[in-house]
C-alpha positions as CSV (number, residue, x, y, z in Angstrom):
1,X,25.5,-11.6,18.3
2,X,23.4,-14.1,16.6
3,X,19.9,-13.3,14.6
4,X,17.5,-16.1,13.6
5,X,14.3,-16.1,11.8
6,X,11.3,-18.4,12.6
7,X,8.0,-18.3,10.8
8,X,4.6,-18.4,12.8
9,X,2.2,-18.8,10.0
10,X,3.2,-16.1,8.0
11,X,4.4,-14.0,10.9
12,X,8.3,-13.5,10.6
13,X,9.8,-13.2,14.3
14,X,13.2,-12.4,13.9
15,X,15.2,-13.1,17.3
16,X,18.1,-11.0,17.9
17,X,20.6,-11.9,20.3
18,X,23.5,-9.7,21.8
19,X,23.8,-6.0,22.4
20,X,23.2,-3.7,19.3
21,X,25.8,-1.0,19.3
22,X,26.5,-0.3,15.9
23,X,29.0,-3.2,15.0
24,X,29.0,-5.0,11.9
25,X,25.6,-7.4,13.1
26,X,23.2,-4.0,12.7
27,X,24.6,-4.2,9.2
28,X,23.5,-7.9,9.0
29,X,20.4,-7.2,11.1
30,X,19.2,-4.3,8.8
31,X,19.7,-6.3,5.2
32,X,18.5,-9.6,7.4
33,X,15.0,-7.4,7.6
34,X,15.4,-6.5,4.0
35,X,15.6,-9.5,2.7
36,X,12.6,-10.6,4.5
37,X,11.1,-7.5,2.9
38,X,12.4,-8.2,-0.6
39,X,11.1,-11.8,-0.4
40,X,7.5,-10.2,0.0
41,X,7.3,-10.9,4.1
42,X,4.4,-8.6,5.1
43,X,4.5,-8.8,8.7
44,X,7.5,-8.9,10.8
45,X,8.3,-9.1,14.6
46,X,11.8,-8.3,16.0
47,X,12.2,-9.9,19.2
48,X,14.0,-8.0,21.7
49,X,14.3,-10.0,24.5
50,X,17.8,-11.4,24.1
51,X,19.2,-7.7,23.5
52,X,20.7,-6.7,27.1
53,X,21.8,-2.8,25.5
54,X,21.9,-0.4,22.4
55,X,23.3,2.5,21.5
56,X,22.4,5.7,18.6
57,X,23.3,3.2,16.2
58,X,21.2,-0.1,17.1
59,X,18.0,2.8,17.7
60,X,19.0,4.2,14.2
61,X,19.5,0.5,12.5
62,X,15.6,-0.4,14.2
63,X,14.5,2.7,13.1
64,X,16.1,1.7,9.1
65,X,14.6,-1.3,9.7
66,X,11.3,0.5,10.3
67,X,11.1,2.7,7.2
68,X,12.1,0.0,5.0
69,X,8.9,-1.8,6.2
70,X,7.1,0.8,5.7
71,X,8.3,1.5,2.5
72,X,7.4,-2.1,1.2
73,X,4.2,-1.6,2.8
74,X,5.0,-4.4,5.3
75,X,3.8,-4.1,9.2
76,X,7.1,-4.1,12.0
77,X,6.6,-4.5,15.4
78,X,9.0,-5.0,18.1
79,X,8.6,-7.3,21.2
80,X,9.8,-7.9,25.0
81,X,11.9,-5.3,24.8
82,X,13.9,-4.8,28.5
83,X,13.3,-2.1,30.7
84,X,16.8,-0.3,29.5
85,X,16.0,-0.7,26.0
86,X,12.1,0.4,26.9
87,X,13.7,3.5,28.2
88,X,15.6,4.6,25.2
89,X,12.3,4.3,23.1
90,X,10.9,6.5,25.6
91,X,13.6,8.8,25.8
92,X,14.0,8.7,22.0
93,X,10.4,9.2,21.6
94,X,10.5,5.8,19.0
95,X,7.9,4.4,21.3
96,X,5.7,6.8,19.7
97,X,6.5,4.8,16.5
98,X,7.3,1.5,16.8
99,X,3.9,-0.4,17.5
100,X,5.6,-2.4,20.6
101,X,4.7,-5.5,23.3
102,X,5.5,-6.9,26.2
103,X,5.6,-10.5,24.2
104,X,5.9,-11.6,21.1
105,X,3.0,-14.1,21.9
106,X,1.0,-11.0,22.1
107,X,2.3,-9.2,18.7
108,X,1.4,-12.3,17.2
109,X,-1.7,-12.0,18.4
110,X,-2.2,-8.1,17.5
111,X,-2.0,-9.7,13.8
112,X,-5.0,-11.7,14.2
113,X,-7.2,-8.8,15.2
């Protein structure tokens, strides 16, 4: 698994890669995000499209990721999600909270409006 962060004016699209099922990279994810967050980043993006699978604990570490956002009154939204991972937001009912898209072009884009 492999995360990188790439700024878009000051838009921070962090790009996760592999499956997130709880292994030591939610760990790094979650203080990845917080760092960000510490650093004063207000808007974030996590890009989903390299993330084939999760489980209880890559939901729970988006969902940390979240509320610590929220905390720092930051703005998180996730992007091309797949249709498996799409499910378990809808399943999970997080697709009620996470402010999600199809693209990260277009969460970009949600920040400019």
């Amino acid at each position: 698994m492999s995360i990188k962060v790439k700024m878009d004016g000051d838009i921070a699209v962090v790009s996760i890669k592999g499956n997130l099922m709880g292994d030591k990279m939610t760990d790094t994810c979650h203080k990845k995000i917080k760092d960000l967050l510490e650093d004063g980043q207000k808007k974030i993006i996590v890009d989903l499209s390299a993330v084939k699978w999760m489980n209880s604990k890559g939901l729970g570490m988006l969902m940390a990721c979240f509320t610590s956002a929220k905390n720092a009154d930051s703005i998180f939204k996730v992007a091309s999600a797949s249709k498996k991972v799409k499910s378990l937001f809808m399943i999970t009912k997080l697709n009620t909270i996470f402010d999600a898209y199809d693209t990260v072009e277009e969460a970009v884009e949600s920040f400019k409006k």
